[in-house]
N, C-alpha and C positions, 0 to 999 in steps of 0.2 A: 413325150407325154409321161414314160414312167418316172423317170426325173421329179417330175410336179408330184408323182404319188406318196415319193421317197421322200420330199420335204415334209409332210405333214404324218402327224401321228406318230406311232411308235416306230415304225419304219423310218422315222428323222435320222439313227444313226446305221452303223453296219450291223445287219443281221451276222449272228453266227452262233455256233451249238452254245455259247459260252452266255448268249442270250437266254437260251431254254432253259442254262441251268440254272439262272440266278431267278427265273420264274419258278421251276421248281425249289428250289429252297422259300421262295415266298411260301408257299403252300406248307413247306414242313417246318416251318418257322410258326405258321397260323394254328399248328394242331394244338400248344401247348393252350394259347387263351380258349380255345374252341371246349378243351375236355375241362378246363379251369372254368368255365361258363354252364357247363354242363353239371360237375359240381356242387355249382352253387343254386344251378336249377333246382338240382334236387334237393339242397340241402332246405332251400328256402323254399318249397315246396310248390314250384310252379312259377314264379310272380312274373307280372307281363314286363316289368322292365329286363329279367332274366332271360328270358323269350327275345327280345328284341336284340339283347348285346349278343344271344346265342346265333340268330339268322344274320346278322349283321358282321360278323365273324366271320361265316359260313359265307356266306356271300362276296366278301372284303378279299378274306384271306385264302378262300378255298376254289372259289367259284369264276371268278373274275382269273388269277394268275392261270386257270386251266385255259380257261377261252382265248388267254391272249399266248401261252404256249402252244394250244393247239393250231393259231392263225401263225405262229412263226416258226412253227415245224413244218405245214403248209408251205408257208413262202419258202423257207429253202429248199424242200423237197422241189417245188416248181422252178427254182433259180438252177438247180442239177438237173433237171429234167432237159430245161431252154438250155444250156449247156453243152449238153449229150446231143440236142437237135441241132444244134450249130456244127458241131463236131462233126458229125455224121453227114452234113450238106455236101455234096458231090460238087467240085466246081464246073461251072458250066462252059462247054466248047464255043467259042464265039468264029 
């Protein structure tokens, strides 16, 4: 059954640290348009299109790559976990 879970979503290829990191560079790659938006917020004094490219940023580039690093520092933290519990199984006297 996990098999089926692994095909779909972001879990389609192998997780590993080298995942987390190219999520966080998503995010510090999004800071420059984020304070570039910000900027222009203020230069142009508020305007709602300005607001929108701001949250939509925010969201895009900031908000979304945390969620999906946090769920994949999760999964491997839980893949070492199930690891360590396998390890640790006593074999049984038959």
């Amino acid at each position: 059954m996990s098999h089926h879970f692994q095909k779909a979503g972001i879990f389609s290829r192998e997780i590993t640290e080298k995942t987390v990191q190219k999520w966080r560079m998503v995010q510090f790659a999004a800071i420059l348009p984020l304070l570039l938006s910000v900027v222009l917020l203020i230069r142009f004094k508020g305007s709602i299109l300005g607001t929108i490219v701001f949250f939509l940023i925010l969201i895009v580039g900031i908000l979304l790559p945390q969620i999906y690093r946090d769920l994949i520092q999760s999964h491997l933290i839980l893949r070492e976990e199930i690891q360590a519990m396998k390890g640790k199984e006593a074999p049984k006297d038959s």
